[in-house]
Every structure is written in C-alpha cells, then in structure tokens.
KOLBA-255271 format. One record per residue: x, y, z of N, C-alpha, C in turn; residue in one letter. Coordinates in steps of 0.02 Angstrom, whole numbers, plus 50000, padded with zeros to 5 digits. Example, Ala and Ser with C-alpha at 12.3 -4.5 7.8 and 13.67 -1.06 7.14 Angstrom:
2
506604971650390506154977550390506604983550390A 506424988850354506844994750357506455000250394S 
***
This chain:
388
505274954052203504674957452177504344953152123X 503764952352143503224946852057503064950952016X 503434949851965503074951151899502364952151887X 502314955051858501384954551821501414948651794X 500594945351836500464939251808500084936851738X 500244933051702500134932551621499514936251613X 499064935851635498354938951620498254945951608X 498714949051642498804957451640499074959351568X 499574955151544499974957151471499214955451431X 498994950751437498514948951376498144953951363X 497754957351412497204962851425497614968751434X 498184970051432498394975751413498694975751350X 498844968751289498614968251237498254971851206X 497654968351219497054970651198496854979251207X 496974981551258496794988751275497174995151244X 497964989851217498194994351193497954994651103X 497564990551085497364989851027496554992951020X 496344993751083496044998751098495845006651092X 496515008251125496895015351123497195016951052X 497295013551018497695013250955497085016350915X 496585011350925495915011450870495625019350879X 495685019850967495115026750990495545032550957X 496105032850939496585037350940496605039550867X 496715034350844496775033250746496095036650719X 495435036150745494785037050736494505044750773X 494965048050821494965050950845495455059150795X 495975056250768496265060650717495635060250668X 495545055950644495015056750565494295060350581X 494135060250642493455065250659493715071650666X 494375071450682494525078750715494765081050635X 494895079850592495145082850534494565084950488X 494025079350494493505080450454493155086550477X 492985086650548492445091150566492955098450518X 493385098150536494135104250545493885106050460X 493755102450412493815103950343493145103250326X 492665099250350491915097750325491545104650350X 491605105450411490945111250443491285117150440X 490925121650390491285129150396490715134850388X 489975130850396489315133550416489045133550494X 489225139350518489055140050585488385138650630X 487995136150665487475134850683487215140250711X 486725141450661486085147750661485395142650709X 485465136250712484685136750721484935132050781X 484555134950854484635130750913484335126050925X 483965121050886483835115450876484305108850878X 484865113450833485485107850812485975110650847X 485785111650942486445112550961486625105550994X 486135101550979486285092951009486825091150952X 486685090750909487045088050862487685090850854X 487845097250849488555103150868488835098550904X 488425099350970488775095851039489105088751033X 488815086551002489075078050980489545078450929X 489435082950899490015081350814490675083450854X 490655091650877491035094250927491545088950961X 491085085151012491255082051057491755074151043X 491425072850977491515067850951492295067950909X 492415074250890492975076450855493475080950894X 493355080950955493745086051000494635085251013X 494735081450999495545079051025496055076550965X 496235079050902496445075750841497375076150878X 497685081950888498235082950924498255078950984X 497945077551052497985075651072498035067651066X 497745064251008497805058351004498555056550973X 498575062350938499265059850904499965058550968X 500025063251006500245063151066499985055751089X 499725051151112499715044851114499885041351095X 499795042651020500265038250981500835037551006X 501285043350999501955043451036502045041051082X 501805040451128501815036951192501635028651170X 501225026651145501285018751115501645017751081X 501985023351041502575020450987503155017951025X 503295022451094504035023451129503885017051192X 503355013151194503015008651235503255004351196X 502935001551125503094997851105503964994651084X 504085000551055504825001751011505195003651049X 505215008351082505655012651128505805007051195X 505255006151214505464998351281505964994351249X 505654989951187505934986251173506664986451148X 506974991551136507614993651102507924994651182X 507854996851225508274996351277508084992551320X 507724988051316507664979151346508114976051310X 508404976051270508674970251208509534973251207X 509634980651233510394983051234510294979251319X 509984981751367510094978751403510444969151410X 510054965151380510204960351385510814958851319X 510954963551289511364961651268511494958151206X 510704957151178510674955451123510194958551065X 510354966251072510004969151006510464968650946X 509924969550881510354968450824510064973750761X 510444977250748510404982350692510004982150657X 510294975050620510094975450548509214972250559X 509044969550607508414965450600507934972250658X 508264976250682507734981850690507644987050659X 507984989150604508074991650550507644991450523X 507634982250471507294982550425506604980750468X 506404978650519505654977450541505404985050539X 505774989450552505474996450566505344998650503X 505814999850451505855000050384505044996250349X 505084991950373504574987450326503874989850343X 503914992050417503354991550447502924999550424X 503455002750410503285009450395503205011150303X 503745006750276503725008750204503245005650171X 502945000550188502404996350153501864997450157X 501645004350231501105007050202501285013650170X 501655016250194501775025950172501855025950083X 502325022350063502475024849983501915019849950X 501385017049949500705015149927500265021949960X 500375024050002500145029450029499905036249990X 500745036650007501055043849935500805042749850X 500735036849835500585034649775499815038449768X 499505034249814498765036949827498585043349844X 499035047349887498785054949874499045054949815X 499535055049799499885058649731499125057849666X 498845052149648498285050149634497645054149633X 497465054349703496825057049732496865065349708X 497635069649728497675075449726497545078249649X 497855072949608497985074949539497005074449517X 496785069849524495915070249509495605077849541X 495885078849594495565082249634495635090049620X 496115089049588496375094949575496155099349473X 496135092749451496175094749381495625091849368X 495185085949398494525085249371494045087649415X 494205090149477493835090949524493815098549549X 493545101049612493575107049642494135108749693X 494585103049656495315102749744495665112949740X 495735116349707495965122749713495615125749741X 494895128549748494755133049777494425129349836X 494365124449864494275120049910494855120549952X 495565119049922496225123149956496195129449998X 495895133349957495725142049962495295141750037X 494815138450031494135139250069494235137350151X 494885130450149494875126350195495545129550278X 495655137950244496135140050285495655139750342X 496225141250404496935140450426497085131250408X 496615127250423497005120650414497505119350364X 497145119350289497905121150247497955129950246X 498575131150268498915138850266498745140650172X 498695147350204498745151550139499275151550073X 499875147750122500555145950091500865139450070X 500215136750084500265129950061500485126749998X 499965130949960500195128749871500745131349866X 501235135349875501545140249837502245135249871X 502385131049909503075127349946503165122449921X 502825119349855503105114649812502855107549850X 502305109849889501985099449907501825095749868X 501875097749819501365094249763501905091449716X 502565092549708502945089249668503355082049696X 503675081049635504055074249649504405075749693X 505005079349697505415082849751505245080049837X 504435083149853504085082949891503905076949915X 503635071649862503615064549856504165060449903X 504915064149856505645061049874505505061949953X 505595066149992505605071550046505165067650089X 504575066550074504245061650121504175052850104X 504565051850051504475044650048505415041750102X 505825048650129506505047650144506145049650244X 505565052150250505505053750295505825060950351X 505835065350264506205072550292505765077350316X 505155076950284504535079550289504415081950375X 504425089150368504615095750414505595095050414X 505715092450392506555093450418506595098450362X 506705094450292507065098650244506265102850200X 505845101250210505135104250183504625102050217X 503935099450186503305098950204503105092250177X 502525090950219501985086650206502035084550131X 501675077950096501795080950015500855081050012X 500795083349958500105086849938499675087350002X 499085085350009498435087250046498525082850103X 499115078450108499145075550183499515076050219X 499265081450262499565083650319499525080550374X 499255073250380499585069950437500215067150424X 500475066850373501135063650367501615066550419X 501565072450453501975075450504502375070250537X 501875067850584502015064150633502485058250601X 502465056150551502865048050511503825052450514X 504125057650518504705058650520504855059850582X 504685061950656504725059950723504765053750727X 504225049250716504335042650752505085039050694X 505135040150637505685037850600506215039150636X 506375047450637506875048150690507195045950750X 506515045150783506385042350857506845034750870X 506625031850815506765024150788507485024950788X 507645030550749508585027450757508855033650807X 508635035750842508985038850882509055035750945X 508495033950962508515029951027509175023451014X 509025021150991509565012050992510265017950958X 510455022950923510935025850915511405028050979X 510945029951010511115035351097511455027951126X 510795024451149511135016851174511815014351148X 511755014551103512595011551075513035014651095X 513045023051100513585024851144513745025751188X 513245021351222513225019351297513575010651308X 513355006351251513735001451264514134998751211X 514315000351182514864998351128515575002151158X 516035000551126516705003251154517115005951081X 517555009551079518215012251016517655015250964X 517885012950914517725016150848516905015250844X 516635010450864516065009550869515605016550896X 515695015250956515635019051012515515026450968X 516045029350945516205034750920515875036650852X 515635032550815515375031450734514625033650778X 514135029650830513425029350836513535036150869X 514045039550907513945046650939514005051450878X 514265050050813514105054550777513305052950741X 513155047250739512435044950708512175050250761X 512045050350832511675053550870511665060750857X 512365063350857512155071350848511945073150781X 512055069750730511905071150653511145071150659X 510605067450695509985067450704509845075350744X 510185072850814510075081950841509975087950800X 510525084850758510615092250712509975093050669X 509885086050648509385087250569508695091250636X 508575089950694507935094350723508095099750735X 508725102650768509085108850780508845113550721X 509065110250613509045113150602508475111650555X 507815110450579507325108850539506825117050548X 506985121650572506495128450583506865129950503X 506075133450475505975136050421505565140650432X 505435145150368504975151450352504435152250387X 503885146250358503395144550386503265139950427X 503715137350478503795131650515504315133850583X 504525140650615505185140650661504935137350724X 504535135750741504615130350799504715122650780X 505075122350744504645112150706505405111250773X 505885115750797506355109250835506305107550891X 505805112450937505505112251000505045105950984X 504585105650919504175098250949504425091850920X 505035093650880505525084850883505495085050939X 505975089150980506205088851064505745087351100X 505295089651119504785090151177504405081951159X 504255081251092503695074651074504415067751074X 505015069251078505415065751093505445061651173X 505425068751214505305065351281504715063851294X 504085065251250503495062451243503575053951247X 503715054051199504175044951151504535041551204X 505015045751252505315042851290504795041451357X 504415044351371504165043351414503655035951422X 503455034851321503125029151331503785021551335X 504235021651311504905018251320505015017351410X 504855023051450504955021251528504185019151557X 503705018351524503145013151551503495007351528X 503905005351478503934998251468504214992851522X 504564997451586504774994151621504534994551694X 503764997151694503464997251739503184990651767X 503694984151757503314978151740503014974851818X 502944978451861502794973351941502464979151993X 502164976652017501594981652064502054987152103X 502734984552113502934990852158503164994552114X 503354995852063503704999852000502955004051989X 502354997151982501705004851955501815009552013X 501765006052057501425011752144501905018152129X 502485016552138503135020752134503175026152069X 502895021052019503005028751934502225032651973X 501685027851995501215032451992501195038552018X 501465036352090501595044452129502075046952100X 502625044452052503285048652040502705052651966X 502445051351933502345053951883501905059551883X 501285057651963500935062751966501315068951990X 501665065652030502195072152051502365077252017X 502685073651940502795076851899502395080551849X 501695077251866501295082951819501135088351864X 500845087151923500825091951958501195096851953X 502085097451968502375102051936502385105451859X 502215101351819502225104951751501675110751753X 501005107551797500615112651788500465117351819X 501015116751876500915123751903501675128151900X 502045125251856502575129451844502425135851804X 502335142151820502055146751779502475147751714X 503375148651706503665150251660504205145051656X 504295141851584504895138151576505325142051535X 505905144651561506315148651505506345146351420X 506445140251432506665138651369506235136951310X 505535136351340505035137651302504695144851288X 504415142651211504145149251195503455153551234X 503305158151252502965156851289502305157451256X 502085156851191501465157251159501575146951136X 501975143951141501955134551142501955131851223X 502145136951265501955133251350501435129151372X 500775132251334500225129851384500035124351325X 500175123851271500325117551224500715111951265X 501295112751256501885107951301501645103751351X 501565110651368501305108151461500905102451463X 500135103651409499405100751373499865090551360X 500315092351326500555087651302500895082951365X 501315086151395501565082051429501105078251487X 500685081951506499985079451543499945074551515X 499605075251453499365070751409499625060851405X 500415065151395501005058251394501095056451443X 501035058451519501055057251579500155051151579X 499865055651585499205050751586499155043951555X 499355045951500499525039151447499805032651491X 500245034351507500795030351511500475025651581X 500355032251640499925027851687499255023651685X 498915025951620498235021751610498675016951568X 499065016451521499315009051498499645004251543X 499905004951608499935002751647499305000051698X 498975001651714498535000351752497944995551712X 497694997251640497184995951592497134989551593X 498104984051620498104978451614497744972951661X 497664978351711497254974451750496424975651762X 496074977251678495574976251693495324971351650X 494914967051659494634961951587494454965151540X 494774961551462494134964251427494264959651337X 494204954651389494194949351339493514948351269X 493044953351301492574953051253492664960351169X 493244963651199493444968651163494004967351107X 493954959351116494814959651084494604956551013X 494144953050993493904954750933493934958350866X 493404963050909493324970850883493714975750845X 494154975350912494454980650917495324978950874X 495234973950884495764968350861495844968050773X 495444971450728494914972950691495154977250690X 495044981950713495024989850703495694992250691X 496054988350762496764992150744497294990650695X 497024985550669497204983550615497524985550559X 497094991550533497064996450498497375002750495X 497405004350583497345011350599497905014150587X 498515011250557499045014850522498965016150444X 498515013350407498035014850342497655019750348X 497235020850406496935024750419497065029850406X 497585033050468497725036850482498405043250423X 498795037950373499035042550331498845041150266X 497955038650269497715039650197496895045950182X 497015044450267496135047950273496015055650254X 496585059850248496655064450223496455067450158X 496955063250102496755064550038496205061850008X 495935055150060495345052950033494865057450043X 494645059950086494035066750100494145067550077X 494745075050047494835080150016494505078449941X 494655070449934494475071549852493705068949851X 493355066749899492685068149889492325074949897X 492665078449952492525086549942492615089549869X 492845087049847493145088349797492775087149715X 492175081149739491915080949653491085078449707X 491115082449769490575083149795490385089849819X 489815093249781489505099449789489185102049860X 489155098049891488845098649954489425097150002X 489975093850015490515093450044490895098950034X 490945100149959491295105549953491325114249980X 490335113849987490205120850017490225121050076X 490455116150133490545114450180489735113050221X 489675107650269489115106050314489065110950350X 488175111150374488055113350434487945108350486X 488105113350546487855107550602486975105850614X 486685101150544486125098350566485985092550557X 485365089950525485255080550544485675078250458X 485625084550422485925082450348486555081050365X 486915088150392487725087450391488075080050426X 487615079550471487905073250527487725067350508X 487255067950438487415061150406487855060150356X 488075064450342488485066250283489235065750311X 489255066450369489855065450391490005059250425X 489535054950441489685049550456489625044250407X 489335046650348489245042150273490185042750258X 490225048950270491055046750239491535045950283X 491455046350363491815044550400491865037450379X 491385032950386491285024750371491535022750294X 491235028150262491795026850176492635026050177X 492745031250226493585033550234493825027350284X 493465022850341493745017050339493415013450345X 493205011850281493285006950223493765004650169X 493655009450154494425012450100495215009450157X 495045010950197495745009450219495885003250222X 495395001850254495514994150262495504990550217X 495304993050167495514987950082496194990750074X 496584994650076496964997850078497154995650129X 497444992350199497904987950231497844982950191X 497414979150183497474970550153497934970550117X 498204974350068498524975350021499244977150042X 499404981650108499874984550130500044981950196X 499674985250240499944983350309499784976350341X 499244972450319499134967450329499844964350295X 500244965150251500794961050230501454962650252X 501384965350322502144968350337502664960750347X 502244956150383502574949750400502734946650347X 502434946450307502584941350226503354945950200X 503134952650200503954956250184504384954750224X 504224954750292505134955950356505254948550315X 504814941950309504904934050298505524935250240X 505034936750191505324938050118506204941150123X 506294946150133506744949950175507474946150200X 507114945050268507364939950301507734934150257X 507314929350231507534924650205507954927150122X 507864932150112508274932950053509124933250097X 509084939150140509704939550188510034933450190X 509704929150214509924922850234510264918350161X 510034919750102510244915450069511074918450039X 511064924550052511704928050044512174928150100X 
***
C-alpha cells in the first residue's frame, strides 16, 4: 500500500492550521455575541445583521469539540506511533506537554486574576456578573472562583475535577480534559507494553485518572464525568485519524465511520446516557466523526496560498482562546455601552467587531511573550536536563 505522497502532509499542514484558526475565532464570536447582545431585535431592518452576527457566532461548543479531535490527531497519534515503535519517552513528552500548556495558562491566570480585580473594584464587573446569566450561573460568585485556592486548582489543571473555572474564564474548562487526556493515553499504553512492576505502577496511574472523572460530579456540575468520558473518545477518535496514512485506510475509515454516524443518529435511546445530554453526545460525536474525515481528505486539496495567513493566525489561537474571556468582560466592564448590552444594529455590529479585533490583538501581544516561546523553554529545559 503507498503512503500519502509528501504534498498531502504539507497541505494538510496548512489546513489544519486552518481549522485551528476557524475554531479558536469561532469560540470568541460565540462567547461575545452570548455576553454582548442581550437587546432583542425590535426593528426588521436589522434582521440582516442578526442573521450575520447569529450566523457568524453560531458554533462556540462545537468548535471546542474540534479541538479535541486535533488535540488527539496531533498528541494522541503521536503517543501511540512512538509506543508502537518502541521508542517513546516520558520524561521529554511530559515536559513538551507541560511547557506547551504552562507557558501560556499561568501568564493567563495572572491576567484574569488582573483584569477581574479592575473589573470588579474599579469597574462594573458585579452587576455585569448579575446581568450576564445563564452564561455565568447565578452561583457563580458564591463557589470561591475568584480566590487563590481557585488560582491553585486551575494553574494544577483540576478545574471541574475538584472545583471551577477561576474568575470570569470559563473557557479554561476544556485545558483539564486535554491535560488529562495527555497522561492517560501514553499511561493506558504502558500497560499494554511494559512488563512487572512497571506494568502495574502505569495501571494504577490509569485508574487514579478514571477515578479523578468518576469522581469529578459536584452540586452544580453532576454530569462533568459523562463529558471527560464521551470528549475522551472524542480525543480518541482524533488519535485514530492519525493512522489513516494511505488511500485504502481513508476509503475504509470513510465508509467505516459513516457507518458509524449513521448509527449514532438513528439510535433512539442509549441506556447509559442521560437522556436530557443524548441529543448533545450524539451532536458531538457527529461532529468528531466529521472532523476526523475532513482532516483526512483536506490533505489533498492545495492551498498553498493560505499558509501564510493562516499560519499567522494560528499562532496565537491558544492565547486567544484562554485569554479572550476576561479581556471582554473587563471592557464591558469600564464600558457603558458594552455593559448595557448591544442591539442587533449597524452600532452594535461595530462595536462588536471593534473588540472582536481588540481581543486578538491583545492576544497576540500576549503569545509573543508566551506561546511564541514554548521552543526557547522545552531548549532551555532540555539542555539544563542535560547538564545534570
């Protein structure tokens, strides 16, 4: 069987830096509209504009669900390509994961911690809290996000296990799945190929993770262990595109996968799901199914004129995406007109794209600083290891 020929990896490169960008940009419209517009459209003039902001911000969950699927593509392939051959190594996927994640998140946390405290005591951040339900719950303030504790909790990546989000950024969700994800997967593997005590040490690493999702349901949170689980085989599913590598493997996942959505969606009842999260699940696994076959296929289209750009864009889009939160909030926040929330007209929709383009901006001064330096750290890192 031939391999995919070099040209396909390059342009599916590129596409996946693509998907990264549409996805990352795709949460930050979907959060804004979610907290900016809470003035309903009275005048049918501006149902063009509805229709576009709408349209434009329609999928914030669903993108995140992609992510997963590129995370378990990227990471997830690669961790059982490397047990396969026989030469993965702990300590250097560890700390690349480690680095890759801590060097933006706790500059992150710094920065809400920052933004919230202005926002809160020089600004309108409390009754802006109040105003902005269901997105932040009614119970929000009162669960301690706002302290150091909270800080600890998501700078360890417990955040939904042992509590919440910390202050006003509630995308941090998603950063303790994929952490998890990270050592569970190469954990499972080991007790698949290691032998004795070994063997036996990573099968308790494995269920000690089980457990921390088993027992992550709380007060205000009793489903959080259904979507470790479910966004797990999400994760795994982008890990089994990685080895879709040669035309008869696509042909073969393609019909095997449609197969499989087909069944998801016409299975009317899954016992073991709840049945008010089914038609969620279901939403999702579609979702991760689709994924996986358009990142396969994407490689064989050109798009050498996108890689630039976009190359650019995605750059960022992990800045983006767990800073764009508290940055709004705190312009809502010492802005009178943000604060009373937009309508859908020619004002609101400039107003929201003035700070969509502010919010990355901000980020991307905010990678240079962070994620742009993940390589100078693993180096740094690395070579300290080495001198010991």
């Amino acid at each position: 069987m031939k391999a995919f020929i070099p040209c396909y990896y390059n342009n599916l490169s590129i596409w996946l830096d693509v998907i990264r960008t549409l996805a990352a940009q795709a949460v930050v419209f979907g959060h804004m509209r979610q907290i900016l517009f809470i003035n309903p459209n009275t005048d049918s003039n501006n149902s063009l504009i509805q229709t576009f902001i709408s349209t434009l911000s329609s999928a914030p969950h669903e993108a995140v669900v992609i992510f997963f699927v590129i995370s378990g593509y990227l990471v997830g392939g690669r961790v059982i390509s490397d047990f396969l051959a026989k030469h993965f190594c702990f300590s250097i996927f560890i700390s690349n994961r480690l680095t890759r994640l801590l060097i933006v998140l706790i500059p992150a946390l710094l920065l809400t911690a920052a933004f919230d405290y202005f926002s809160f005591n020089y600004g309108n951040g409390a009754n802006i809290l109040i105003s902005r339900q269901p997105f932040y719950p009614e119970w929000w303030a009162e669960v301690n996000t706002f302290s150091v504790q909270s800080f600890l909790i998501n700078a360890s990546f417990l955040q939904m296990i042992v509590g919440f989000q910390f202050g006003t950024n509630l995308s941090l969700w998603s950063l303790s799945n994929e952490f998890w994800y990270y050592l569970f997967l190469p954990f499972l593997m080991a007790t698949l190929f290691y032998q004795g005590n070994r063997r036996l040490l990573f099968l308790i690493f494995t269920s000690l993770i089980m457990l921390l999702f088993i027992f992550s349901a709380k007060e205000h949170d009793p489903d959080r262990p259904i979507y470790y689980f479910y966004n797990l085989l999400i994760w795994l599913l982008g890990a089994f595109a990685f080895f879709i590598n040669n035309r008869s493997r696509l042909i073969l996942s393609c019909f095997l996968l449609s197969f499989i959505a087909i069944l998801i969606y016409f299975t009317l009842n899954i016992p073991v799901i709840p049945s008010h999260l089914e038609s969620l699940i279901k939403q999702d696994f579609l979702i991760g199914i689709g994924t996986v076959i358009t990142i396969r296929l994407l490689g064989f289209v050109p798009v050498a004129l996108l890689k630039k750009s976009f190359s650019f864009l995605a750059s960022y889009s992990f800045s983006l995406y767990v800073l764009h939160l508290p940055f709004v909030f705190l312009g809502m926040s010492f802005n009178q007109k943000l604060g009373e929330g937009l309508s859908y007209d020619i004002i609101g929709l400039c107003y929201f794209l003035l700070l969509w383009l502010i919010t990355n901006i901000g980020a991307w001064l905010f990678s240079l600083f962070t994620e742009r330096k993940t390589k100078q750290l693993r180096q740094a890192l690395n070579n300290n290891s080495q001198m010991h």
